[in-house]
C-alpha positions as a Markdown table, in Angstrom:
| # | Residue | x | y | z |
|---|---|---|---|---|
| 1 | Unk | -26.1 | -9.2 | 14.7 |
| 2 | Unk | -24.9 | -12.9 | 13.8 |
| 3 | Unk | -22.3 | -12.9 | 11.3 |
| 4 | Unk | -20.9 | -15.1 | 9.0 |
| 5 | Unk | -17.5 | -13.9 | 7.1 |
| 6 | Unk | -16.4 | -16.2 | 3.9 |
| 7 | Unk | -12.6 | -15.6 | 2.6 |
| 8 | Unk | -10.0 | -17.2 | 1.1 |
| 9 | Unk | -7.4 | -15.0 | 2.6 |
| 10 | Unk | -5.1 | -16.8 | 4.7 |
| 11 | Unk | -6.7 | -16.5 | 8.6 |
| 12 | Unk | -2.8 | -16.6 | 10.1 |
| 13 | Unk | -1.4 | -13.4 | 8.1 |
| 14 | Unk | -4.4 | -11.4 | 7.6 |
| 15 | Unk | -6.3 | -9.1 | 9.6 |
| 16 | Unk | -10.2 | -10.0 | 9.1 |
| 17 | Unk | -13.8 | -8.6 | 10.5 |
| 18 | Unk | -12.6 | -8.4 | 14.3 |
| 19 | Unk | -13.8 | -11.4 | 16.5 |
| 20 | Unk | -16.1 | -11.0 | 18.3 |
| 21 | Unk | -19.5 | -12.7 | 20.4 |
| 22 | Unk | -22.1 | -13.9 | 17.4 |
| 23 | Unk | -19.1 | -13.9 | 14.4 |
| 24 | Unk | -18.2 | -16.8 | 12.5 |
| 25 | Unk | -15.4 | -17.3 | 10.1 |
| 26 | Unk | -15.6 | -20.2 | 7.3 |
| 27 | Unk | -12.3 | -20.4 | 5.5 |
| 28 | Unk | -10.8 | -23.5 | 3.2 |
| 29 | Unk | -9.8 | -26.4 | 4.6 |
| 30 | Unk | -5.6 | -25.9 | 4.1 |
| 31 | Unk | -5.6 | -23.2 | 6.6 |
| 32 | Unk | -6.9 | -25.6 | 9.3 |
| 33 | Unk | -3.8 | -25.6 | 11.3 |
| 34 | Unk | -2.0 | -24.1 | 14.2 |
| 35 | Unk | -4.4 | -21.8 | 16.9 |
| 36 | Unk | -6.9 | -21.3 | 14.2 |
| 37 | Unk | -7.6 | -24.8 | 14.1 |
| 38 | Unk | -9.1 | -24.9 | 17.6 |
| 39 | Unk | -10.7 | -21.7 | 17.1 |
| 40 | Unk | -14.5 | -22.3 | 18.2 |
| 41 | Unk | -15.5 | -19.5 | 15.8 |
| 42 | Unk | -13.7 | -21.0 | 12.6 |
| 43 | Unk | -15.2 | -23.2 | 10.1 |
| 44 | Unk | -13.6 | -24.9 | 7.1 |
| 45 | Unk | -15.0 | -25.6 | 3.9 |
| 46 | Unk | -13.2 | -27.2 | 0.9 |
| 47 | Unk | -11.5 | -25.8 | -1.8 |
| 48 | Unk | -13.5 | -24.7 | -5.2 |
| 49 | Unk | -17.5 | -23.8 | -5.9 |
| 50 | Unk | -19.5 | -25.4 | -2.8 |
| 51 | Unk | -23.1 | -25.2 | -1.4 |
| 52 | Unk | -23.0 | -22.8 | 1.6 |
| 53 | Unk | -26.4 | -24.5 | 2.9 |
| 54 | Unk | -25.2 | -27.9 | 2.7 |
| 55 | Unk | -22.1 | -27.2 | 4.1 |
| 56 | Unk | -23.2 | -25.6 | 7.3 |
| 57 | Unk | -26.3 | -28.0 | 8.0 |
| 58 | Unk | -23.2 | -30.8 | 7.9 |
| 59 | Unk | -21.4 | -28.5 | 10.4 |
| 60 | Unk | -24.2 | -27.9 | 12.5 |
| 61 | Unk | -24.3 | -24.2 | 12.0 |
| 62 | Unk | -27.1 | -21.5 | 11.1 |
| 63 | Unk | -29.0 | -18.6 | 11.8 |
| 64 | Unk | -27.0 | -16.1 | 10.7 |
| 65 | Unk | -28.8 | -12.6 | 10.3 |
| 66 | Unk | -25.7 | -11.5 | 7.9 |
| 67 | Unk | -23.3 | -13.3 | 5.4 |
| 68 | Unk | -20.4 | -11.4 | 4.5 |
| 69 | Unk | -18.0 | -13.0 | 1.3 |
| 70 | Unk | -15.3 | -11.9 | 0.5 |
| 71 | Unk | -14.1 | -12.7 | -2.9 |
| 72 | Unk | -10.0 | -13.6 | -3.6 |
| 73 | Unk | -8.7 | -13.0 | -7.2 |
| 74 | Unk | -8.5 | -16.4 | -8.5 |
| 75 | Unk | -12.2 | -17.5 | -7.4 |
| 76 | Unk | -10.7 | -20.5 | -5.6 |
| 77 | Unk | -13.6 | -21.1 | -2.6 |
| 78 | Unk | -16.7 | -20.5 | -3.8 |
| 79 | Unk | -19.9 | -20.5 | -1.9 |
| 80 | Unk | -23.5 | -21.3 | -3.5 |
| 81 | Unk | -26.5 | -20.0 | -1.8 |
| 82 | Unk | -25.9 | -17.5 | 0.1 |
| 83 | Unk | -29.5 | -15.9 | 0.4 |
| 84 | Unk | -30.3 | -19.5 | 1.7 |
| 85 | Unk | -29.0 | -18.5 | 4.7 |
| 86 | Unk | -29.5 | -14.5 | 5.7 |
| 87 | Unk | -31.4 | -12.3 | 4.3 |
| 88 | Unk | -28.5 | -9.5 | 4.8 |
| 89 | Unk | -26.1 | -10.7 | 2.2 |
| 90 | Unk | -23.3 | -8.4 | 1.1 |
| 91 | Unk | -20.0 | -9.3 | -1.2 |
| 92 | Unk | -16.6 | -7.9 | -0.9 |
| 93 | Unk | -15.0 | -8.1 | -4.2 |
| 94 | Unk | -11.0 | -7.8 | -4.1 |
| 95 | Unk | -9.1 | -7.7 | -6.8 |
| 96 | Unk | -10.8 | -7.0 | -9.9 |
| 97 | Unk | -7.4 | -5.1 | -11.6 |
| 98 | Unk | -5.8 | -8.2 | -12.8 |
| 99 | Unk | -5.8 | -11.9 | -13.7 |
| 100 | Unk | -7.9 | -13.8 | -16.2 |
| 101 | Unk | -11.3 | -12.4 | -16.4 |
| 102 | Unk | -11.9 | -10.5 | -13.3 |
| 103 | Unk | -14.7 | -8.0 | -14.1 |
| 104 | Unk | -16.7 | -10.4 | -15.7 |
| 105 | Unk | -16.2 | -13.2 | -13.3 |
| 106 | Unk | -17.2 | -11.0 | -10.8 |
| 107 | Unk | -20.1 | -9.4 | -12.2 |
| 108 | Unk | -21.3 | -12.9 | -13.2 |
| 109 | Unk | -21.2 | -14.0 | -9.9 |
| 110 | Unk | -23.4 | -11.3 | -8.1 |
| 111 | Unk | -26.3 | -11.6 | -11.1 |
| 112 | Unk | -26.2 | -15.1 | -9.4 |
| 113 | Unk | -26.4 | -14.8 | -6.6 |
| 114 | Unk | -28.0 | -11.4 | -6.1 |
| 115 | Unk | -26.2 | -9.9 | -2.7 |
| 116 | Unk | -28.1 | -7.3 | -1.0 |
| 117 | Unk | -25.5 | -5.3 | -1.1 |
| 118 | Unk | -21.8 | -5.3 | -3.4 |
| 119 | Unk | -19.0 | -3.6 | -1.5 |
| 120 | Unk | -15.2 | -2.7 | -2.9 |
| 121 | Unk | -11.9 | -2.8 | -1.3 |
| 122 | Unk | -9.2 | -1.5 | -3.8 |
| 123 | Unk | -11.0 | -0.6 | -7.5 |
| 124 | Unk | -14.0 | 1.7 | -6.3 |
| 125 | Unk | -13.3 | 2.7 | -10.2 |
| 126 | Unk | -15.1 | -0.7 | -11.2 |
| 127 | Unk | -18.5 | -0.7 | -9.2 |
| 128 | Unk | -20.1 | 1.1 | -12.3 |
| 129 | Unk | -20.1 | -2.1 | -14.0 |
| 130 | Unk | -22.2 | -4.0 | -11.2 |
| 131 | Unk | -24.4 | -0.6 | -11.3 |
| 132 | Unk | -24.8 | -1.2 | -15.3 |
| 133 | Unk | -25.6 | -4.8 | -14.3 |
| 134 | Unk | -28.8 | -3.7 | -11.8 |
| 135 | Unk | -27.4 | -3.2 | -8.6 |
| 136 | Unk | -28.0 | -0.3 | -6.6 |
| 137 | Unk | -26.8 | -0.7 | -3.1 |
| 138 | Unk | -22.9 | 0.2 | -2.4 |
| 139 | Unk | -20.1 | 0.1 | -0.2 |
| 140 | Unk | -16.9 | 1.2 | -0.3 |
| 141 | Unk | -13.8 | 0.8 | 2.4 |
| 142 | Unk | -10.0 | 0.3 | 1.0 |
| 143 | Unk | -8.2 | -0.5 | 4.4 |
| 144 | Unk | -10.7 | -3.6 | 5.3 |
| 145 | Unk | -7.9 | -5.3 | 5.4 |
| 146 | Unk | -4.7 | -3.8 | 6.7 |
| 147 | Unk | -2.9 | -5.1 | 9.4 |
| 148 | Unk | -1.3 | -2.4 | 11.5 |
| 149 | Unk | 2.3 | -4.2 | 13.0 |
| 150 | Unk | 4.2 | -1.6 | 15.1 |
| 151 | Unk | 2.9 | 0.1 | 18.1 |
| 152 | Unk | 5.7 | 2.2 | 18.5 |
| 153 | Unk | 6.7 | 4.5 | 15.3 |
| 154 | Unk | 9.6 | 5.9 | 15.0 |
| 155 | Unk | 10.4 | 9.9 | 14.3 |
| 156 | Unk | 11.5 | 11.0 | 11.0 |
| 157 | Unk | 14.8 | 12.0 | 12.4 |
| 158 | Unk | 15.5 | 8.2 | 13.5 |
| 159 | Unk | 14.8 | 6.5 | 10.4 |
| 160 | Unk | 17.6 | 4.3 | 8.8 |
| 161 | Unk | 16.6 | 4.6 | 5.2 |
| 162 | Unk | 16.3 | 7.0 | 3.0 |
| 163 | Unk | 13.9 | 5.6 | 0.3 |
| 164 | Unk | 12.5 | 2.1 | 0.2 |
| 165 | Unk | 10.1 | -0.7 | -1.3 |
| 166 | Unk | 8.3 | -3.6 | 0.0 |
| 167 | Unk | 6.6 | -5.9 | -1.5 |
| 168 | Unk | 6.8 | -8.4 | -4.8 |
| 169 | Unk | 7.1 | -7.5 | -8.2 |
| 170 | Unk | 5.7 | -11.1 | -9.4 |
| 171 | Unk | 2.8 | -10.2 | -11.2 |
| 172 | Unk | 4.2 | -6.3 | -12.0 |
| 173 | Unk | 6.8 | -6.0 | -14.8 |
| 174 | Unk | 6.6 | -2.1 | -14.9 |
| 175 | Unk | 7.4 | -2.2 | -10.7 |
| 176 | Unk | 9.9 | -4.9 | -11.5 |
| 177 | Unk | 11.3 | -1.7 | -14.3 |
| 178 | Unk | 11.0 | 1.1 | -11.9 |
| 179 | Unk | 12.9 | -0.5 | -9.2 |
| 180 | Unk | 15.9 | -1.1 | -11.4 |
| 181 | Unk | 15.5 | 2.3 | -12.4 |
| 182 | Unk | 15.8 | 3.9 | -8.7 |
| 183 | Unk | 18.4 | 1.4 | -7.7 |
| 184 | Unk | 21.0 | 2.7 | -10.2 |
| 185 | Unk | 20.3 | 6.3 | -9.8 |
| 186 | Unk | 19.7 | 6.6 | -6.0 |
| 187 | Unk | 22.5 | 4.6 | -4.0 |
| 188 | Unk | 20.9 | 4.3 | -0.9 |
| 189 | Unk | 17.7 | 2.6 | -2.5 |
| 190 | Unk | 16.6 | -0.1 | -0.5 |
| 191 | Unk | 14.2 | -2.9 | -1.0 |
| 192 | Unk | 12.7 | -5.6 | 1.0 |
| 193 | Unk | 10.5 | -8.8 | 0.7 |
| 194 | Unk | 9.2 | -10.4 | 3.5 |
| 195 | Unk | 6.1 | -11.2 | 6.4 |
| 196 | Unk | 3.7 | -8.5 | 7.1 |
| 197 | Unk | 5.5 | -8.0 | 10.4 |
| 198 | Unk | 9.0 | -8.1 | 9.2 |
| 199 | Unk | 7.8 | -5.3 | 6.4 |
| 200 | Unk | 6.0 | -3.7 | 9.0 |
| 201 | Unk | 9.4 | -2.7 | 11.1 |
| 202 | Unk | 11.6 | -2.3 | 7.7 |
| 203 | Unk | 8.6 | 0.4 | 6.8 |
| 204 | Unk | 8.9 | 1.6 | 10.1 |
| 205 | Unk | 12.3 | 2.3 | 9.7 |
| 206 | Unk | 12.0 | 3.9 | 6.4 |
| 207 | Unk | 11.3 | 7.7 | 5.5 |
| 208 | Unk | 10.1 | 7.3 | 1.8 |
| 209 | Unk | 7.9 | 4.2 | 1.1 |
| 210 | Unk | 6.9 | 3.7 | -2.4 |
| 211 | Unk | 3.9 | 2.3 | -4.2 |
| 212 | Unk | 3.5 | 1.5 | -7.7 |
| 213 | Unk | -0.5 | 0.9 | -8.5 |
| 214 | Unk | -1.1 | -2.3 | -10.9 |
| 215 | Unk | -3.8 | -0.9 | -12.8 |
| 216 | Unk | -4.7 | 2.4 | -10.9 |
| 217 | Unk | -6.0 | 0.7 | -7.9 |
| 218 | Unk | -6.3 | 2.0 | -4.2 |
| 219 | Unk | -4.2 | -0.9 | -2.6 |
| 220 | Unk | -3.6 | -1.7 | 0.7 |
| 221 | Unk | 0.1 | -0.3 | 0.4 |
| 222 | Unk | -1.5 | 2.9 | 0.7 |
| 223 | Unk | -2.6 | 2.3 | 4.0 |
| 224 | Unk | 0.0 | -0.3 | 5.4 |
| 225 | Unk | 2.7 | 2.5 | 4.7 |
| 226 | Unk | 0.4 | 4.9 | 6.7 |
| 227 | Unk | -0.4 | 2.9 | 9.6 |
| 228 | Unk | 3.5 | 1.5 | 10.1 |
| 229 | Unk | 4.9 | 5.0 | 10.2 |
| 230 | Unk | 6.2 | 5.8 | 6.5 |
| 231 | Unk | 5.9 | 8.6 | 4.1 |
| 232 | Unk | 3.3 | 7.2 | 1.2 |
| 233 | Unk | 5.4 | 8.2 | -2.0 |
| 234 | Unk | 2.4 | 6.8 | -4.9 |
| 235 | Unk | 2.3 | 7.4 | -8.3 |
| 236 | Unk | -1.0 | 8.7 | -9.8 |
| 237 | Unk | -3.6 | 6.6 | -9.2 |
| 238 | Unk | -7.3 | 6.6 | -10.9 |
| 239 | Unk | -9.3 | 9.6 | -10.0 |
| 240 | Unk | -11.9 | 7.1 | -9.8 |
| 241 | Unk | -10.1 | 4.5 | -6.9 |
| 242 | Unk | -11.3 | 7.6 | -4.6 |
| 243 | Unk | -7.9 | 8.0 | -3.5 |
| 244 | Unk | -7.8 | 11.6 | -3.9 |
| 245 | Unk | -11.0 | 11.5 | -2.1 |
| 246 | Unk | -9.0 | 10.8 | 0.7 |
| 247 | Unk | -5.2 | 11.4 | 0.3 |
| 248 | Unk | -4.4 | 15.4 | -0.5 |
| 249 | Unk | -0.9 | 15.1 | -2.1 |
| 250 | Unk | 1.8 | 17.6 | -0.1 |
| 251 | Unk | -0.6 | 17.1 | 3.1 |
| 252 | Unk | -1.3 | 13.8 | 3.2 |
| 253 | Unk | 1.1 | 11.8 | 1.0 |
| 254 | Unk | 3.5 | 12.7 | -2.3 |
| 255 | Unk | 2.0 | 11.6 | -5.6 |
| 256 | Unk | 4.6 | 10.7 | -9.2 |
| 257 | Unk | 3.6 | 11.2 | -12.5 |
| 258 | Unk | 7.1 | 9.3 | -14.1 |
| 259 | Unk | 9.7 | 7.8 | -12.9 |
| 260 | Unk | 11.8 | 11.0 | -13.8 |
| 261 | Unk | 9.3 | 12.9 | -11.5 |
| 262 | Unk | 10.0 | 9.9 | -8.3 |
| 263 | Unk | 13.5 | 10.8 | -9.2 |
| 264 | Unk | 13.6 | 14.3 | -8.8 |
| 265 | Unk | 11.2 | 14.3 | -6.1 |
| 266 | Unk | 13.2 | 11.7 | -3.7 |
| 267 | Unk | 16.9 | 13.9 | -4.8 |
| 268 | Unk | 15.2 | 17.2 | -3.0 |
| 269 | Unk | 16.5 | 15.7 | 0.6 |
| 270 | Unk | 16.8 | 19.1 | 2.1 |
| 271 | Unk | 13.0 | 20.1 | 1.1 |
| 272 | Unk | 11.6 | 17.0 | 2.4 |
| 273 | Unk | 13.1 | 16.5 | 5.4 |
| 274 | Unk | 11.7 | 20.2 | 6.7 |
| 275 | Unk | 8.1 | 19.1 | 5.7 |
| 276 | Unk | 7.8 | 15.5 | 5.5 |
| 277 | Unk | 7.1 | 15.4 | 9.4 |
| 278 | Unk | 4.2 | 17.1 | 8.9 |
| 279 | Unk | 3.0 | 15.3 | 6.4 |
| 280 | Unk | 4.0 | 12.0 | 8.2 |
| 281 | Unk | 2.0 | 12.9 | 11.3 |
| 282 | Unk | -1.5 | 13.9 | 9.1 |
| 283 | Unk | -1.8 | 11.1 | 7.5 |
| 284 | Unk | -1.8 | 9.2 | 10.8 |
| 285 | Unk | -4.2 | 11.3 | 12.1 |
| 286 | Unk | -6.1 | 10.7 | 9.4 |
| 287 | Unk | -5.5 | 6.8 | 9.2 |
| 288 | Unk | -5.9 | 6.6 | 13.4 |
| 289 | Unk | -9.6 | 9.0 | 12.8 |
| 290 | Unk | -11.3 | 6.9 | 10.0 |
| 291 | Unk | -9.1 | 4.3 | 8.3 |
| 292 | Unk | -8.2 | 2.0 | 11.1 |
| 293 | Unk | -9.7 | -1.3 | 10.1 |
| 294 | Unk | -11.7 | -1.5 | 13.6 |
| 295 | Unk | -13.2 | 1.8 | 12.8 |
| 296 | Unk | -13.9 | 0.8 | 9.0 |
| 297 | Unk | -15.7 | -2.6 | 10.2 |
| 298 | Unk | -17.8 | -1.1 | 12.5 |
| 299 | Unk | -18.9 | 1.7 | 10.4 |
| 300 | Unk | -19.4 | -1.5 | 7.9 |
| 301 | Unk | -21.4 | -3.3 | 9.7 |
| 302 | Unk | -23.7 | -0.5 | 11.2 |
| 303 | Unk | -24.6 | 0.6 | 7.2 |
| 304 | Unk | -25.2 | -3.1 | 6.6 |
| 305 | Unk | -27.2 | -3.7 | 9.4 |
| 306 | Unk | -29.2 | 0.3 | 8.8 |
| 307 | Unk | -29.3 | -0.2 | 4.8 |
| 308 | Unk | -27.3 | 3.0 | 4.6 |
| 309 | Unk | -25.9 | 3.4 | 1.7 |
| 310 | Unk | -24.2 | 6.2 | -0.2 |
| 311 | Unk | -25.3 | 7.5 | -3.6 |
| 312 | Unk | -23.7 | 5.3 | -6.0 |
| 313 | Unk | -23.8 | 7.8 | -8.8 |
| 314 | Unk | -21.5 | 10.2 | -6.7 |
| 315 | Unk | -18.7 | 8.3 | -6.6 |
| 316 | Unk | -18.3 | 8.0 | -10.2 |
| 317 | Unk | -19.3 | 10.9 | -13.2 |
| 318 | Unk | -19.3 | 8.0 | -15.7 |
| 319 | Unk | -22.4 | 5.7 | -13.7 |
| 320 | Unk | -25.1 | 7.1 | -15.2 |
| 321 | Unk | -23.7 | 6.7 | -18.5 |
| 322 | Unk | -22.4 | 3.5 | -17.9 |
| 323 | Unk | -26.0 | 2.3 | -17.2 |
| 324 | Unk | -27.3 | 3.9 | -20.2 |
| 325 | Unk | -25.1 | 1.4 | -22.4 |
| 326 | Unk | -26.1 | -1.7 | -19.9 |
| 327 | Unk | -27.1 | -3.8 | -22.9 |
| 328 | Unk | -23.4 | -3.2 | -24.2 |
| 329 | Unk | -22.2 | -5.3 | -20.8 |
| 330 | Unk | -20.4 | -7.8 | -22.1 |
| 331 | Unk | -18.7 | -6.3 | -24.5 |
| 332 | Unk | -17.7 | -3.4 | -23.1 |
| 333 | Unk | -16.1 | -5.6 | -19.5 |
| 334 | Unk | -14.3 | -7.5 | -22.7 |
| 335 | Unk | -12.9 | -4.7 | -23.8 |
| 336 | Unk | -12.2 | -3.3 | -20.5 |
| 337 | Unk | -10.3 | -6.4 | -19.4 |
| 338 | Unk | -8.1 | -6.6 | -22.3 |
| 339 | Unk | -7.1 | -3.5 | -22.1 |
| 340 | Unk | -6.6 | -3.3 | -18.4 |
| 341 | Unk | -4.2 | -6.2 | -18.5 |
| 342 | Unk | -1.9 | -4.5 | -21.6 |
| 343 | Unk | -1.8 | -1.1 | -19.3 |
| 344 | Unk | -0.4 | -3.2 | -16.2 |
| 345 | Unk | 2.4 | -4.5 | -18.8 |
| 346 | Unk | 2.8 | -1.3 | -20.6 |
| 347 | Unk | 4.0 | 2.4 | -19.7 |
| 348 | Unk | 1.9 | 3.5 | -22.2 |
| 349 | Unk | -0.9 | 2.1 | -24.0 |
| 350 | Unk | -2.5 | 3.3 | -27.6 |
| 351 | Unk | -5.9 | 2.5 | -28.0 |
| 352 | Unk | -7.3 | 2.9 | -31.1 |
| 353 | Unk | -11.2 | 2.0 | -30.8 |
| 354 | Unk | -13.3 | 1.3 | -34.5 |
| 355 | Unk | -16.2 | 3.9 | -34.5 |
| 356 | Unk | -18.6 | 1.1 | -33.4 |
| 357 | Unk | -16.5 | 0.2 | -30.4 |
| 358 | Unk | -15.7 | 4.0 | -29.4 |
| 359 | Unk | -19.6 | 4.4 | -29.4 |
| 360 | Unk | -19.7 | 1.2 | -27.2 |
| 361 | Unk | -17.3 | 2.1 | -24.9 |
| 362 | Unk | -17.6 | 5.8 | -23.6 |
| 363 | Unk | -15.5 | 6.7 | -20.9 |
| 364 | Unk | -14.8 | 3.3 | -19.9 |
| 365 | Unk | -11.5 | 3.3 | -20.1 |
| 366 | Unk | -10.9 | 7.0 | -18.2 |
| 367 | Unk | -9.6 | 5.0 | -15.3 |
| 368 | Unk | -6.5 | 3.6 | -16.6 |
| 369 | Unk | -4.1 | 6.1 | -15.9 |
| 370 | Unk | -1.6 | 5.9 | -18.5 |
| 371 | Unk | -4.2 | 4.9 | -22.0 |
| 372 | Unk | -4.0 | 6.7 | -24.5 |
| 373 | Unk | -6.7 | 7.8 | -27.5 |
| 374 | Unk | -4.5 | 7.4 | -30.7 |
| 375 | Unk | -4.5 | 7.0 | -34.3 |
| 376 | Unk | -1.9 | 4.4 | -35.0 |
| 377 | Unk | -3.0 | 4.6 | -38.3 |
| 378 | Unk | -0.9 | 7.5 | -38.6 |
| 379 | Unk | 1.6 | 7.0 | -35.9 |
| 380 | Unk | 2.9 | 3.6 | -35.0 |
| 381 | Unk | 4.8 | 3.7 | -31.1 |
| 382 | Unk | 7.9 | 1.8 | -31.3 |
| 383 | Unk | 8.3 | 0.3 | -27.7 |
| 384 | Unk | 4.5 | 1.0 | -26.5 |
| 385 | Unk | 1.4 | -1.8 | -26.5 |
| 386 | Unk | -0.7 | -0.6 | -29.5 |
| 387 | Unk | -4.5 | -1.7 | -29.5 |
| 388 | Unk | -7.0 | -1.8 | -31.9 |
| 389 | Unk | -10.4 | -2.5 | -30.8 |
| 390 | Unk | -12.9 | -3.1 | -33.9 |
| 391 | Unk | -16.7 | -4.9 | -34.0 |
| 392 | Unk | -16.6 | -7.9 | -36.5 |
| 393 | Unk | -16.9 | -6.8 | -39.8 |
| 394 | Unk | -14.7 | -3.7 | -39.1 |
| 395 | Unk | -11.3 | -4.1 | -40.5 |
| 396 | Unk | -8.2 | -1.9 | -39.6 |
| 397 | Unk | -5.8 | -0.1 | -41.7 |
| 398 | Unk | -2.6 | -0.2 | -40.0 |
| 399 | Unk | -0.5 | -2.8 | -37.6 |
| 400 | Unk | -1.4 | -3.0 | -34.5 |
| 401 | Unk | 0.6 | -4.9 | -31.6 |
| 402 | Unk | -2.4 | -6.2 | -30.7 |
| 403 | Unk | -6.4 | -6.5 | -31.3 |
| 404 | Unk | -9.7 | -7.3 | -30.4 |
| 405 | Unk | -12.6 | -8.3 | -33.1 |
| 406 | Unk | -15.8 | -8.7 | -31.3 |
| 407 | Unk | -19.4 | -9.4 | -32.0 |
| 408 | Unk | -22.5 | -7.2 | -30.7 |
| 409 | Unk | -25.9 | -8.6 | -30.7 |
């Protein structure tokens, strides 16, 4: 099978579909440097919304029985056409938990193009919406894209720290708040920021490696902490991500509710130094059995190539009632989207939806982990977003940190 893999992901720090005979990687035109810029195998294309067609007849290129794209969060190389060019289309979409329109961007995007097939990395939680939009063929994989960097791990009993973090807090205020939280209350708190390789060895020589979710979503954290020998310390993410579908908290990883709960979990020292081993050594068995990128691209790639695909409506309770609102779409991803960026801001979020909007919406906003139903009419949260959803027309009774008027029909 001929293959043709579109990203925007940077070709010189991340791990991709592996090379190999019949594979072809297009990427934008700033990455066209260094060994990838003699690489037979890569193409470059410019930055922005481009024909996919045109492109590759100016290159010279075709006959590819697959094109696989994978989308980046602020849709900054985008190819036209890609049923001009294989049959077997399929589109990995990335981050849809954050940044300016990323549901609907996304969903408006396939209704263009029509993949045969829409596949997830991190926020299984939000294929429902491309099922409400028509689509029916599905896969899912949330360690595409990890990048294993140490190929010796060290034991439990030889790690240096206690309890660490890596990674940014940029686009995360309520990480940025939970870090200075641990750092004044546990003294030998260390974070770091860094390479993938360089976080890789500090991970390696870590016992408890934390993740904080943005919005609920399966991240590659929870793998990268896995596959470079740390303890996955998470809090509570969506039921829907499928992370529980494969991580067993106590077996597999430990799981926070609150940052009081981290805290009191991290102080038990004694406790987890008898059993985190254990757990330590089955969740590499479990990431070296089914979660090593090789063995998730290849399983890829065979359902592609088969049409195997799972039942959609198993992975999610809400599908078939998503669908049975489909003509709602818009509205309901506006809601959605709103309110997903306030619970990445917020601890807590109220939500206080109009009785035309609650009808509207359903359960779809079961997947953020820390909303709320409220009244604020009678109970107004002093240091919590508040959030009044209404239908135009619809007029609340009480303040509301912020709201949403929209139109249906």
């Amino acid at each position: 099978m001929s293959v043709l893999f579109i990203t925007n992901a940077n070709p010189h720090a991340v791990r991709y579909l592996p090379p190999a005979e019949g594979r072809c990687y297009l990427v934008a035109q700033p990455y066209r440097y260094g060994p990838v810029a003699e690489r037979p195998d890569f193409l470059f294309g410019p930055p922005g919304e481009f024909s996919l067609p045109e492109l590759l007849a100016g290159c010279g290129r075709g006959g590819f029985d697959t094109v696989i794209y994978h989308t980046d969060p602020a849709w900054s190389f985008i190819p036209r056409g890609l049923n001009q060019v294989a049959d077997r289309t399929a589109v990995i979409f990335g981050d849809m938990h954050h940044t300016h329109q990323p549901i609907a961007r996304a969903v408006a995007y396939a209704l263009r193009e029509r993949p045969y097939a829409i596949a997830s990395a991190f926020t299984r939680q939000h294929l429902h919406w491309f099922m409400a939009a028509g689509f029916t063929r599905f896969l899912w994989e949330p360690s595409f894209f990890v990048t294993p960097t140490q190929e010796r791990l060290n034991g439990f009993g030889a790690k240096r720290h206690w309890l660490t973090f890596c990674g940014s807090t940029s686009a995360h205020p309520r990480r940025a708040r939970l870090l200075s939280f641990l750092k004044e209350r546990v003294p030998d708190f260390a974070t770091f920021q860094g390479s993938r390789a360089e976080s890789g060895a500090f991970i390696n020589d870590s016992a408890l490696c934390l993740n904080m979710s943005l919005n609920g979503d399966f991240n590659m954290r929870c793998f990268e902490i896995v596959a470079d020998g740390g303890l996955l310390v998470s809090d509570r993410i969506s039921r829907y991500s499928g992370f529980f579908d494969l991580y067993t908290p106590g077996r597999d990883c430990l799981v926070y509710d609150s940052q009081e709960e981290l805290l009191d979990l991290v102080g038990s020292r004694r406790l987890l130094t008898q059993v985190a081993p254990e757990i330590m050594e089955n969740a590499r068995a479990l990431y070296r059995g089914r979660f090593h990128p090789d063995l998730v691209w290849a399983r890829f790639l065979d359902n592609l190539e088969k049409g195997a695909f799972p039942d959609h409506l198993n992975w999610d309770d809400r599908a078939a009632s998503s669908m049975s609102r489909a003509q709602f779409l818009d509205v309901r991803i506006a809601i959605y989207e709103m309110a997903q960026e306030l619970h990445r801001n917020h601890d807590r979020l109220f939500v206080d939806l109009s009785p035309i909007a609650k009808r509207l919406t359903g359960s779809d906003l079961d997947d953020l982990t820390r909303v709320f139903p409220l009244s604020a009419r009678q109970d107004q949260r002093e240091g919590d977003a508040v959030f009044f959803v209404g239908i135009t027309g619809e007029e609340p009774t009480a303040p509301f940190t912020h709201r949403m008027q929209l139109t249906v029909g």
